[in-house]
N, C-alpha and C positions, 0 to 999 in steps of 0.2 A: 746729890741734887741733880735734878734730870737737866738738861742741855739741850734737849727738843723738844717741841713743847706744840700739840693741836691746840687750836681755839678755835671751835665752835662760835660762830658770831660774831662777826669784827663787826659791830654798828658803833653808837654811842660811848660804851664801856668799853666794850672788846678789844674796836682799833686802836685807841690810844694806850690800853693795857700792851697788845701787843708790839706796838712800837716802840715803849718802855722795855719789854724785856730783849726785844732785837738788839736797843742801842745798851743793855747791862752783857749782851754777848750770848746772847740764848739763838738758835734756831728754831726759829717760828713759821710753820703753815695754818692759815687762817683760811676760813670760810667766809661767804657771804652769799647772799641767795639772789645780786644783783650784778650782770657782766660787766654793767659800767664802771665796777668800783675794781675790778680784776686788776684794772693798772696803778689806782692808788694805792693799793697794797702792795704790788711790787713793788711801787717805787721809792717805796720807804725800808727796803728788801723782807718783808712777809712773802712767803713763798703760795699765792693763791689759788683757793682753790675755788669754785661753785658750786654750791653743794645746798640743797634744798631737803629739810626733811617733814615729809606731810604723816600721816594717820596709817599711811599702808605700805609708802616706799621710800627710799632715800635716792634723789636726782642727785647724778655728778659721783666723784668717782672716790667715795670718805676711806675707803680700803685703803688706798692708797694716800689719804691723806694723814691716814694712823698708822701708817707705816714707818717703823723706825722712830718714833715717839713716845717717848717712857709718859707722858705727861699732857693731858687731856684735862684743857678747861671748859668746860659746858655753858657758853652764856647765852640761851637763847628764852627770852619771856614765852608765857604761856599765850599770849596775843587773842586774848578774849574778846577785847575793848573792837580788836575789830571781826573777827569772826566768834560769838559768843558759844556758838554750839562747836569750836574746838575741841577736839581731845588731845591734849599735851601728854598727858600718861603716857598713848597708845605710840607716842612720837617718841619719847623718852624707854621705851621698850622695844623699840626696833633700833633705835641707836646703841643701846646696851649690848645687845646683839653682836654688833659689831665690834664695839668692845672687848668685850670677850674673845674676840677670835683673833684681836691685832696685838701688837708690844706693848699697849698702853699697861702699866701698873699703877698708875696714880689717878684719881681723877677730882676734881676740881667745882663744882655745882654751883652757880649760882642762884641764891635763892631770896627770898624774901622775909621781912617780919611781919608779913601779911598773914605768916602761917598761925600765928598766937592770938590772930583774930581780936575782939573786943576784950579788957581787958581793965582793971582796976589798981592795978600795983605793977610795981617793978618787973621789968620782964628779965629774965636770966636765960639760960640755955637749958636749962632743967625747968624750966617754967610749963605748964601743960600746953601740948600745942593743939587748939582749937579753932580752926579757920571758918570764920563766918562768910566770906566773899568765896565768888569759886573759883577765880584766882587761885586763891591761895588753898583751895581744899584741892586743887590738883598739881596745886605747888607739892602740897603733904604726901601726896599717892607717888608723884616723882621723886622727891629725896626716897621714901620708900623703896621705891624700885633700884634704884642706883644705889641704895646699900646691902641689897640681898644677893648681892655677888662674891665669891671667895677671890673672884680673877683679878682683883685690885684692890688698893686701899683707897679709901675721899672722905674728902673734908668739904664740907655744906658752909660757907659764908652765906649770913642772910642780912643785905641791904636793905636799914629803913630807906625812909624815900629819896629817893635819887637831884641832887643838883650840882649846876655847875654852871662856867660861863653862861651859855646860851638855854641854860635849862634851869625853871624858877616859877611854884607856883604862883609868885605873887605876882606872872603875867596873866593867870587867868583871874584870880584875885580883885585883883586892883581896879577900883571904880565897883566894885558888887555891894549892894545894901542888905541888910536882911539877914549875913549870914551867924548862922548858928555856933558853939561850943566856942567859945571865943577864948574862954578859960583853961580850956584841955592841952596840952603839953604838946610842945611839935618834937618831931621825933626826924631828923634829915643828919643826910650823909652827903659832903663833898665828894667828887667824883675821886676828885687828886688825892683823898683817903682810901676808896674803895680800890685804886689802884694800888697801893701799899701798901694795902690792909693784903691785899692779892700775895703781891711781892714777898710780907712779912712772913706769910704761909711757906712759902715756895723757899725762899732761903730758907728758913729753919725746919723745916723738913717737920711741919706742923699735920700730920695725917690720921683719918681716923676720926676727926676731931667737926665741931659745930661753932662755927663761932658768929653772935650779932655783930653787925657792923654800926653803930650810930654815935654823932658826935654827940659826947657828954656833956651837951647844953642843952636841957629843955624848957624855956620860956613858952608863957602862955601864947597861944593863935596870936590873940588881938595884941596883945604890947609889940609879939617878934612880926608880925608881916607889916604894921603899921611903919615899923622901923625901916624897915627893908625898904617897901614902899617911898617913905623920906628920902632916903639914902638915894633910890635910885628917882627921886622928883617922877611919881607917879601919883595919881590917885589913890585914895586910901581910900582900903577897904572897909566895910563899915561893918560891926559887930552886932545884933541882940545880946539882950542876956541870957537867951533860952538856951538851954543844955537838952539835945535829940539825941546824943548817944549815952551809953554807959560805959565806952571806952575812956578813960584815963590813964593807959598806960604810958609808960617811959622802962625804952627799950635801955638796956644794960651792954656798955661794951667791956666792961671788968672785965673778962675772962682773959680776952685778948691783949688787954692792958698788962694784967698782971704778966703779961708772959714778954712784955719789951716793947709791947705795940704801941706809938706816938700818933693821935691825931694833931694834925698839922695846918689844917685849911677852915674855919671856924665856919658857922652856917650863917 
């Protein structure tokens, strides 16, 4: 099991993964693409780095942050929502690049279940991957790319939708009339899963390998946000009975189950 450990992205997921594995005894250098954050990463001992990577170059100094590093987490979103004519691909092929030429053997992908696109049944890891959002259709072209390499082995975790403390759609939710699929299945991952779901890879020396991440609850829109909503004394969001997608999927985390993986943080 590797001892040092790159991570791409210390934001949201990242920092608090990486401060996880510092305090399990790992040597960690992290990234972020903001100078103010350079001290809170040390000060938690992340060794930091600043390192920006756009469409044509990598700012700040990633050679040296792959240096000596069997183990390369990749957590950087494809950031459409704010720049829509992105290319993540061409980002994810110049970072490859460098891969290739440093100690990294293992690599690490953060991805999504965005890539299975709209969907009818049960999603597996053998399920057809069909991205309808371009998100996730350049989610698909990236794992792509990051497995066309001989120069290391990786494993693709794909995060349904993300929450946690401070993170919850049922702040944008709450108080909204009108809204649509009220019936269709919620599909979420606690954060303090997607971290262990991490961890659970990395100890068991899980490589090679695809795994979804979502917790094995899926109650309908309307019964779970109303809930949620109660719980935290918010406005309730209010349902149609109109159905606009043809999505009904529920994303599958058996794979990872079967293999010892405990979720622990309920949605």
């Amino acid at each position: 099991m590797a001892s040092k450990v790159a991570i791409i992205g210390c934001g949201w997921l990242g920092f608090p993964l990486a401060k996880n594995l510092v305090q399990k005894g790992f040597e960690v250098k992290g990234s972020t693409t903001s100078s103010e954050k350079l001290g809170e990463l040390k000060s938690v001992g992340i060794q930091p780095y600043r390192v920006a990577i756009s469409e044509d170059k990598i700012t700040g100094d990633i050679d040296d942050m792959l240096a000596d590093c069997e183990l390369l987490i990749i957590n950087i979103p494809p950031g459409l929502r704010k720049n829509p004519s992105a290319n993540f691909v061409k980002k994810i092929k110049l970072l490859k690049s460098h891969i290739e030429t440093s100690t990294i053997k293992k690599v690490l992908f953060v991805s999504s279940t965005s890539v299975y696109g709209d969907a009818t049944d049960v999603i597996t890891e053998k399920s057809v991957i069909n991205p309808t959002s371009k998100s996730g259709k350049q989610l698909v072209k990236a794992e792509k790319t990051l497995k066309s390499s001989n120069y290391y082995q990786i494993t693709i975790v794909r995060f349904s939708g993300l929450i946690g403390a401070n993170r919850h759609p049922i702040k944008f939710l709450s108080g909204k009339t009108g809204l649509d699929n009220g019936n269709t299945p919620v599909n979420l991952v606690h954060l303090n899963d997607c971290i262990d779901s991490i961890l659970f890879t990395i100890q068991n020396d899980l490589w090679d390998e695809e795994f979804n991440i979502s917790y094995p609850d899926h109650p309908p829109k309307e019964s779970y946000y109303n809930r949620i909503a109660k719980d935290r004394k918010l406005a309730l969001p209010l349902f149609n009975k109109k159905i606009t997608t043809k999505s009904n999927k529920v994303i599958s985390s058996e794979k990872i189950q079967t293999l010892g993986f405990r979720f622990k943080s309920p949605i």
